[in-house]
MDAnalysis code that builds the backbone (N, CA, C; Angstrom):
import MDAnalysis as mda
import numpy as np

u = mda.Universe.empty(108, n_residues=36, atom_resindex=np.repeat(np.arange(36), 3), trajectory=True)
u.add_TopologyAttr("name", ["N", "CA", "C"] * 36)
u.add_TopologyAttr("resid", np.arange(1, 37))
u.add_TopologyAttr("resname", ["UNK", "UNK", "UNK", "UNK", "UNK", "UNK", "UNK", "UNK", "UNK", "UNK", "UNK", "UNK", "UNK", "UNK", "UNK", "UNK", "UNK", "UNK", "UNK", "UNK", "UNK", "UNK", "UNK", "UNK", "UNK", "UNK", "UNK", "UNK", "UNK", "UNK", "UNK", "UNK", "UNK", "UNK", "UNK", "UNK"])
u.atoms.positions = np.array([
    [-5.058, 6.248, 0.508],
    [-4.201, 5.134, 0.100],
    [-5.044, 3.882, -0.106],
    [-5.875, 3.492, 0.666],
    [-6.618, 2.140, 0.258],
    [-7.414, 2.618, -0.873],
    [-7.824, 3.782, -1.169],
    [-8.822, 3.893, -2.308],
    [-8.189, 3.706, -3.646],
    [-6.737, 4.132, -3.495],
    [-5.535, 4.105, -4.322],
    [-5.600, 2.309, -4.639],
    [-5.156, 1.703, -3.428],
    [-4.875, -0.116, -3.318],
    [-5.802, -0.296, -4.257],
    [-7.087, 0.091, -3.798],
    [-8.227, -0.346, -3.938],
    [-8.436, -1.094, -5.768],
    [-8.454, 0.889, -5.691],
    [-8.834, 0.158, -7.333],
    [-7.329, 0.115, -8.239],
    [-5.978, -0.283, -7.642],
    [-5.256, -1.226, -8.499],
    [-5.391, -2.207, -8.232],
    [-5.932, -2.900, -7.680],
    [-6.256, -4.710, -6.956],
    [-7.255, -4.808, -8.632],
    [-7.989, -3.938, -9.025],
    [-9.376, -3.987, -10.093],
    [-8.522, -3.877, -11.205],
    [-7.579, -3.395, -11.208],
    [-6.590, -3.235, -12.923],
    [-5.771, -3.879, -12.741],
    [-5.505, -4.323, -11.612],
    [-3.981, -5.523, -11.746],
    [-4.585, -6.839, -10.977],
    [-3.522, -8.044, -10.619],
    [-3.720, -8.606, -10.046],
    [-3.848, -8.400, -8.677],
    [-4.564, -9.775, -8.301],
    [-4.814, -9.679, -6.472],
    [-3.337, -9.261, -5.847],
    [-2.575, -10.580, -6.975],
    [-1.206, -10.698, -5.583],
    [-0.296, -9.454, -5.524],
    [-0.495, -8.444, -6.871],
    [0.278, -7.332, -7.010],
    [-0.709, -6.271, -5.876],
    [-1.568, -6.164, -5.709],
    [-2.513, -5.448, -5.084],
    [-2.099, -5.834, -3.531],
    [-1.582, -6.969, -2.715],
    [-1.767, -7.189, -1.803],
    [-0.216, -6.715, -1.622],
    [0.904, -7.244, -2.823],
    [2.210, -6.494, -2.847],
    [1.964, -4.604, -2.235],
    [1.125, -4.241, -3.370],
    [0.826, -2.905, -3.492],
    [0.662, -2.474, -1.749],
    [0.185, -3.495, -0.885],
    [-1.185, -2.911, 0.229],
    [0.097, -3.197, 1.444],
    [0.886, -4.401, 1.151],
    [1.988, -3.998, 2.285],
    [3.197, -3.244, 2.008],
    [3.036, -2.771, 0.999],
    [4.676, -1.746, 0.726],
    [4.243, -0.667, 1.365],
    [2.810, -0.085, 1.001],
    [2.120, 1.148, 1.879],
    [2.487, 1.322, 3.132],
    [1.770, 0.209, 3.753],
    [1.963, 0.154, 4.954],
    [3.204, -0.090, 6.053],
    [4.210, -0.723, 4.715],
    [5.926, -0.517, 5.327],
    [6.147, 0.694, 5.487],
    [5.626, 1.555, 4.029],
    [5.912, 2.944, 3.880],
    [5.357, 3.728, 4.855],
    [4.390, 3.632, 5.298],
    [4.078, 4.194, 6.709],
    [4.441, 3.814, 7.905],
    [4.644, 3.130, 8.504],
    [5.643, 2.431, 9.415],
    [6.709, 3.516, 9.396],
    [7.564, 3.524, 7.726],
    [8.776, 3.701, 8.337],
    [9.049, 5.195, 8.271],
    [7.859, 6.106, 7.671],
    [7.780, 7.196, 7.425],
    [7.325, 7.920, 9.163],
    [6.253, 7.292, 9.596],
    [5.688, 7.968, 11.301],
    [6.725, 8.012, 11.978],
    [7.719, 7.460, 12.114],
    [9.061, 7.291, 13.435],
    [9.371, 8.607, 12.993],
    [9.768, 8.665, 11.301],
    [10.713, 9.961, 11.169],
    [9.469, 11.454, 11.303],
    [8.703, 11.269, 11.012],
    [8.324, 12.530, 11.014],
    [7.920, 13.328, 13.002],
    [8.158, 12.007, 13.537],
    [7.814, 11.718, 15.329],
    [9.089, 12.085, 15.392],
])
């Protein structure tokens, strides 16, 4: 996934990239409870 972030931060903007880098990490958040 960051290699993913990574290089859309390089084809898009920063602020979409940093959008990009906490939706992930919501998405994991809210994905570990359920699979726990």
């Amino acid at each position: 996934l960051n290699i993913a972030v990574k290089q859309s931060e390089m084809n898009t903007d920063p602020e979409i990239g940093l959008l990009l880098t906490i939706y992930s990490v919501e998405s994991d958040n809210e994905t570990m409870p359920d699979q726990s």
